[in-house]
C-alpha positions as MATLAB code, in Angstrom:
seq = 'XXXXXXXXXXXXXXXXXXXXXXXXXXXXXXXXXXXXXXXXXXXXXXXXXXXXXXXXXXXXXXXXXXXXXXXXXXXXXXXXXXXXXXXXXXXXXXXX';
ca = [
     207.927 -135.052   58.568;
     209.947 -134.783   55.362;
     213.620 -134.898   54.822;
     213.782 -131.246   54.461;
     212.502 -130.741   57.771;
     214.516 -133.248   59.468;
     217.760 -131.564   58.073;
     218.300 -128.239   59.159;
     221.964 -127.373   57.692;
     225.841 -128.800   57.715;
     227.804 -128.446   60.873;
     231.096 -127.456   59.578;
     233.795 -126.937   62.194;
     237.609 -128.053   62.475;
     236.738 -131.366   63.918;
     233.648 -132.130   61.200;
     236.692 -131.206   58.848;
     238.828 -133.937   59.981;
     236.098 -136.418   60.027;
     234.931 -136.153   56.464;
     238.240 -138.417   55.360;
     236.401 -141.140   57.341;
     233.274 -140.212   55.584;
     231.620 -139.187   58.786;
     229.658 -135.791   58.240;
     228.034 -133.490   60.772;
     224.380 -132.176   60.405;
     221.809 -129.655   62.443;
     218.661 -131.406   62.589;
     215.292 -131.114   64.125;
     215.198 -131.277   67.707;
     213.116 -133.863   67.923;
     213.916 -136.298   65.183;
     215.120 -139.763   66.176;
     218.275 -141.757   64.544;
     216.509 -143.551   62.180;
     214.417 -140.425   60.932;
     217.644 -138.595   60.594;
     219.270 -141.719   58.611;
     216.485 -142.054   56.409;
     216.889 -138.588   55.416;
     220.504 -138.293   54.731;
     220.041 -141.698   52.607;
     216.933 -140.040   50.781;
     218.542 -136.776   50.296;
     222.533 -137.506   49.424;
     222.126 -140.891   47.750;
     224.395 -142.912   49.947;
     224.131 -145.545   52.778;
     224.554 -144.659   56.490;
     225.938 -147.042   58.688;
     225.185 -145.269   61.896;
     224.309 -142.119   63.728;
     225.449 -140.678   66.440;
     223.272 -137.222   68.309;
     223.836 -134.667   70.539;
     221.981 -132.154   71.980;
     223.802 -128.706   72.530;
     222.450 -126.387   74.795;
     222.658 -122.704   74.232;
     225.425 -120.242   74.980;
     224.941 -117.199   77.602;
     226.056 -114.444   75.133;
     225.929 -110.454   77.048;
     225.894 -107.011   75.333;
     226.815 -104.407   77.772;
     224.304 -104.843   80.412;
     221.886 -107.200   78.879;
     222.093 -110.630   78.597;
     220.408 -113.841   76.453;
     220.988 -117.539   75.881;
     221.736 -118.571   72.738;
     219.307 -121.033   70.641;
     220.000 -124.795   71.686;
     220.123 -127.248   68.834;
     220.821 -130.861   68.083;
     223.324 -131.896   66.106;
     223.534 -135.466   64.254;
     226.930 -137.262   63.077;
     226.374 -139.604   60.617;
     228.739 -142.250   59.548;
     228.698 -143.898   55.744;
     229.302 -147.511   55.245;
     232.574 -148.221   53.304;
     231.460 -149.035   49.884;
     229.455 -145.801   50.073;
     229.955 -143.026   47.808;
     230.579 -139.209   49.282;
     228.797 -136.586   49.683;
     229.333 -133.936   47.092;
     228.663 -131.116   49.245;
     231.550 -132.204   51.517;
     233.910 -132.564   48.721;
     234.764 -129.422   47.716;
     235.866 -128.756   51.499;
     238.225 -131.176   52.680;
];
């Protein structure tokens, strides 16, 4: 599996806002990538150092439109924290 794979797209939300500060960043990944393919990844794609990641998996959403009804697509989501001496991630820059 490569890195592009393993990294779907950013999770940005109020609380991922708040968190980039602390240099901790929130991703969508594959659903069924483990920590240390997800840290490799973010080290191999960013250029920095992860200390340690945390997952979650999110199950979808029951959404309804008049009279029908569907679930929403369940994902994982990744938070990944960088060590201290570890530069930023660019992406995340322009944002906070």
């Amino acid at each position: 599996m490569k890195q592009f794979d393993i990294i779907i797209k950013p999770l940005l939300s109020e609380k991922t806002y708040a968190n980039i500060a602390n240099k901790r960043y929130a991703f969508v990944v594959k659903k069924d990538a483990n920590k240390t393919e997800i840290k490799n990844a973010v080290e191999q794609l960013f250029g920095v150092k992860v200390e340690k990641v945390n997952t979650a998996n999110v199950d979808g959403k029951l959404r309804r439109q008049g009279k029908t009804q569907g679930y929403t697509a369940d994902y994982k989501k990744a938070y990944v924290t960088l060590t201290k001496d570890s530069k930023t991630i660019e992406f995340f820059d322009s944002l906070s």
